[in-house]
N, C-alpha and C positions, 0 to 999 in steps of 0.2 A: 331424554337428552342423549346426544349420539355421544359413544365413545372416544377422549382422546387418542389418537392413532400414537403409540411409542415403537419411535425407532433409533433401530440397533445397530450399527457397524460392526463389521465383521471383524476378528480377533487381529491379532501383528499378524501382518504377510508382504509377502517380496510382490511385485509384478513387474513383467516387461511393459516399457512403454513407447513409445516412438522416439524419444531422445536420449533411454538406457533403461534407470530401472526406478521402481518408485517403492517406496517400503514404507508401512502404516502401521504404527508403532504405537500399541495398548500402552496409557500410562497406568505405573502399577495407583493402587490403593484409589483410584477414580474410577466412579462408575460407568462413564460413555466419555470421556478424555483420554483422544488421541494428539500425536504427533504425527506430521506428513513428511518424510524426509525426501526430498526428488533428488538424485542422482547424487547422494550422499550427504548431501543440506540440509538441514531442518527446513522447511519451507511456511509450515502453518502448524497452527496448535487451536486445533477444534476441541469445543466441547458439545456436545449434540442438544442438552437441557439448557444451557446457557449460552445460545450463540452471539449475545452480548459480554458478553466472559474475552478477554484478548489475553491472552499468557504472555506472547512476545511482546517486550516494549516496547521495540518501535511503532508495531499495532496499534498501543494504547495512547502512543503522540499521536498518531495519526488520528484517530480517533477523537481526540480532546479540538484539535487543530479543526475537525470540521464543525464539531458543538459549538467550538468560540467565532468562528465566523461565520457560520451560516446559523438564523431562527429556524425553531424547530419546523417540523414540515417537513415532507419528501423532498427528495433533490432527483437532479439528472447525472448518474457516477457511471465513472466509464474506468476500467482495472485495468492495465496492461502489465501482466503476470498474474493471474489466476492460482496456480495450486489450486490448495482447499476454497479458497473464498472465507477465509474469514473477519477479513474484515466487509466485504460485502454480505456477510450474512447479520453481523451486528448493526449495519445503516439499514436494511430491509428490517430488523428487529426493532430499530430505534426510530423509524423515520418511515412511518408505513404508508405506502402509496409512492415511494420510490422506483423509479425506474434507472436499471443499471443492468451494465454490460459489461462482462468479464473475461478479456482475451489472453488467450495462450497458445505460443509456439507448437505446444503437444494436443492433437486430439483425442489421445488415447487416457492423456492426464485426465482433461476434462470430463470423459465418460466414468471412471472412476470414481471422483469427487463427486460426480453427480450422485452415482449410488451411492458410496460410503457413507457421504454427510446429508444424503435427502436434501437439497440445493431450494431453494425457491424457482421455478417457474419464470418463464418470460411472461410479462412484461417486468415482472417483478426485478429476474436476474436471468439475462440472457446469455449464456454462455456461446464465443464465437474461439474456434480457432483458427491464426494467422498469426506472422508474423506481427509485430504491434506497429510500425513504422509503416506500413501498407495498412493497415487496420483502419488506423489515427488517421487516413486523408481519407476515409470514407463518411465522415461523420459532420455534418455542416455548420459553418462557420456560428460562432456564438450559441451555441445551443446545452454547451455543458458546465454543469456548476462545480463540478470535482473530475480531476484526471487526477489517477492514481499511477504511480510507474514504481510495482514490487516487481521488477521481472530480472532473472539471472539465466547466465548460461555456468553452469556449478556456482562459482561462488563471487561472480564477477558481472557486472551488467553489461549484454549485450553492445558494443560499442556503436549499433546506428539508433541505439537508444539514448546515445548520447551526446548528438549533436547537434549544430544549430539550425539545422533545416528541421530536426525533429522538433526542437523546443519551439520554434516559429509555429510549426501545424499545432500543436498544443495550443500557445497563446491564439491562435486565429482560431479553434473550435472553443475555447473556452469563455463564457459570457464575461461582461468587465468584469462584473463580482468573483466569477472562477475562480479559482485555486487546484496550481496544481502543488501535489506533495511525491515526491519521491523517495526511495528508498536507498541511501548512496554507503554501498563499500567505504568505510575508510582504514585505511594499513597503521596509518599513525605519522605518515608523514605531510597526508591532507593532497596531495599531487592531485590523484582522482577526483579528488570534492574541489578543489580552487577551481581545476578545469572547467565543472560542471559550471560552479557559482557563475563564474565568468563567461560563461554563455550566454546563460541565465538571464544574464542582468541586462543582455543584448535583446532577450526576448521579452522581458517583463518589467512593468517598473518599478515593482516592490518584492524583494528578493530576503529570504532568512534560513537560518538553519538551528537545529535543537538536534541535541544529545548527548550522551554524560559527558559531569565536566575535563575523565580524565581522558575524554575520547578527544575536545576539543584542545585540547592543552599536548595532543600531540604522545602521550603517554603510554596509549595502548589504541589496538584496531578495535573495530566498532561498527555497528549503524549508524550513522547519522540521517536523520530526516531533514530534505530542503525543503522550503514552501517557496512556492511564486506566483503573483496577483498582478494586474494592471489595476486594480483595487487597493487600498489601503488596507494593510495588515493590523488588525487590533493585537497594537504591541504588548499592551500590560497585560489584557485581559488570557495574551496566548502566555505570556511571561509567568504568569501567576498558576495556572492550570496547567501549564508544561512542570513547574518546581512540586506543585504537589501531588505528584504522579506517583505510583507506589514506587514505580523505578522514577528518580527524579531525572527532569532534562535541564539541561541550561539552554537560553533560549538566547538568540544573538541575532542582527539587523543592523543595519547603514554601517557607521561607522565603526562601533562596538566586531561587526563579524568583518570587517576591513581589517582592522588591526588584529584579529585573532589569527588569523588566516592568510594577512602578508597580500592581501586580495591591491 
């Protein structure tokens, strides 16, 4: 019986990268659990033995968000913001025979990550770098079952990531079923997130948003995850797995995230 290959990422270290600087950050008392910090951000939280493992919560929405609406079986997932890839490493762990693409602004990010985290392989996980907004029109209409959009410029999303010529090319390469889920800054005044909703709802016609409740309530900044389908959203089912998340989410749709949001 052949040998499992174990592999090892290299200890904390700084690197130049094409867009500043990227730092790989040993977590103490874990044994292959890093953090990837890009241009002073935490970006991703790998663990090399458990690339099913998500540290960051919004990861772990995201995550639960593709289990409740897609049966199990590979999908067609396309990332626009890469870092580490972890949560493309956890749907290639979870869902084998997936084929997925994972873009980023930085090339020098992606040759990193490659080696640090031992990456999956195309077809499995093809790494492209480009901008995402050029990327997203090269990819044909109805073909994808998940767009992912984790992508920042430091701590802020790319603005032609967020607009309604982008969210149109999303909905037009994503199949009905699709879903896409993004990853949206919010300050606590919600400005950034009504904007996006409100695009959104011009691209797709089932629109919702989950994350903690004292995020939506305006209390404090935060993640927030949006979802958006030309599909019907399984509301309870995302409802119910979103609250019992180790980090819990509130999960909100039609009229409920209207009146939360002032939408």
């Amino acid at each position: 019986m052949a040998k499992r290959r174990i592999y090892t990422a290299p200890g904390s270290q700084v690197v130049e990268i094409s867009t500043g600087t990227a730092r790989l950050e040993k977590v103490d008392g874990e044994v292959d659990s890093y953090i990837l910090h890009v241009n002073g951000v935490p970006s991703s939280s790998i663990t090399l033995s458990e690339p099913t493992r998500l540290d960051f919560e919004y990861l772990d929405w995201m995550s639960r968000i593709i289990d409740v609406q897609f049966a199990a079986g590979p999908l067609r997932a396309v990332h626009i913001g890469a870092a580490g890839c972890a949560l493309a490493r956890a749907i290639h762990a979870q869902r084998p025979g997936s084929k997925q693409t994972a873009i980023d602004i930085d090339p020098l990010l992606l040759d990193y990550s490659r080696t640090w985290f031992d990456l999956p392989r195309a077809p499995g996980l093809a790494l492209r770098a480009g901008d995402g907004t050029v990327e997203a029109e090269k990819f044909r209409p109805d073909t994808l079952d998940v767009l992912i959009r984790d992508a920042f410029d430091h701590d802020s999303v790319p603005p032609a990531l967020q607009t309604s010529v982008f969210f149109t090319t999303c909905a037009r390469i994503l199949k009905d079923s699709g879903v896409y889920i993004a990853n949206v800054p919010d300050a606590g005044d919600h400005r950034v997130l009504r904007a996006e909703l409100e695009l959104l709802n011009s691209a797709f016609d089932h629109v919702a948003a989950a994350a903690e409740p004292g995020i939506l309530k305006g209390r404090r900044r935060g993640n927030v995850v949006v979802i958006a389908s030309n599909s019907p959203l399984h509301v309870h089912e995302l409802d119910r797995s979103l609250r019992t998340a180790a980090t819990m989410a509130t999960f909100l749709t039609g009229q409920a995230l209207k009146s939360r949001l002032g939408l």
